[in-house]
C-alpha positions in Angstrom: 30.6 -12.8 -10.7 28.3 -15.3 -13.2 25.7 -13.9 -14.7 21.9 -14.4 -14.4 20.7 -16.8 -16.2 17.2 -15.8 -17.3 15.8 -19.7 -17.9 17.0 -21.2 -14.8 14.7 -18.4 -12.7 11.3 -18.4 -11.5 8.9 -16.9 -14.0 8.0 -13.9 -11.6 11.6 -13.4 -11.3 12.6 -13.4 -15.2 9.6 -10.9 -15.8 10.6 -7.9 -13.2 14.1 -8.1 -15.3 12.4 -7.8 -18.3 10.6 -4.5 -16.8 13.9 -3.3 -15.6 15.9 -4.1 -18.9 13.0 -2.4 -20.6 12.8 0.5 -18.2 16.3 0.9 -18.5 16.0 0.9 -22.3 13.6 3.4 -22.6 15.8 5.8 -20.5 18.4 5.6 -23.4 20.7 3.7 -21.2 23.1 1.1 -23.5 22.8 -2.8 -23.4 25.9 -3.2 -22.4 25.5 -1.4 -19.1 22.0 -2.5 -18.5 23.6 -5.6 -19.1 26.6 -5.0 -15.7 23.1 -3.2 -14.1 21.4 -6.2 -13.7 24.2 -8.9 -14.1 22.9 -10.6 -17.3 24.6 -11.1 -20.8 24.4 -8.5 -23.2 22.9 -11.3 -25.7 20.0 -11.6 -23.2 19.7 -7.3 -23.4 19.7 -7.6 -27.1 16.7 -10.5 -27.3 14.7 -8.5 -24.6 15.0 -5.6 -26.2 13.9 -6.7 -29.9 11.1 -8.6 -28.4 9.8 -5.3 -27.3 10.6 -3.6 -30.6 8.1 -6.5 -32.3 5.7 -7.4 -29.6 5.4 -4.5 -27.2 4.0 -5.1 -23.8 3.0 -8.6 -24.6 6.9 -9.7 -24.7 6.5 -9.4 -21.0 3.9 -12.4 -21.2 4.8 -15.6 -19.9 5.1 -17.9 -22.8 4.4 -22.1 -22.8 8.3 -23.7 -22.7 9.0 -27.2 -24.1 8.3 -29.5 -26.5 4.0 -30.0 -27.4 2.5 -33.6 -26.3 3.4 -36.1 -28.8 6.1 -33.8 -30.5 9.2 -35.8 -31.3 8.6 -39.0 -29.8 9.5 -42.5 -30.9 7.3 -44.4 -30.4 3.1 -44.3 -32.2 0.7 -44.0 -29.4 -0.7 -47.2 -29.4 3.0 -48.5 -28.5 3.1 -46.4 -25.9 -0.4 -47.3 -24.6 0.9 -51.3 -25.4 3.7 -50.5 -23.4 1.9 -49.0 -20.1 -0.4 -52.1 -20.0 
C-alpha cells in the first residue's frame, strides 16, 4: 500500500493527521508504528513530531505554501507590465 502523502491532501485533511500523530505521540507510542497507524512515512512522524517539540500547538496551524509575489522571477516589473500591454 503507498503511503499518504501529507502535501498532496486537503489542508483539513493534513491537520486531523497531525492531531492523530501527535495524539499518538503523547501516548508514548513509537514513530515507526504511528507511522504503519496512519500510513505515512516515518520521515513525515519525525518532522511532525519536532514541530511540536519547538512550536507546540501552533505547529498545527496552517502555514502560507509557495514562493512570495515577485520572489524569483526573471523578469523587473515593468517588463512584465510591458509585456501584458
Amino acid at each position: 500500500m503507498e503511503k499518504i502523502n501529507l502535501l498532496k491532501v486537503s489542508p483539513e485533511t493534513r491537520k486531523i493527521m497531525k492531531q492523530q500523530a501527535i495524539g499518538l505521540k503523547k501516548k508514548h507510542v513509537k514513530h515507526k508504528e504511528i507511522a504503519e497507524t496512519l500510513n505515512i512515512s516515518i520521515q513525515t512522524v519525525d518532522r511532525i513530531s519536532s514541530a511540536y517539540k519547538k512550536e507546540g500547538a501552533k505547529c498545527l496551524k496552517e502555514k502560507k505554501r509557495g514562493r512570495k509575489l515577485g520572489e524569483k522571477c526573471q523578469l523587473t516589473p515593468a517588463q512584465e507590465s510591458l509585456i501584458y500591454r
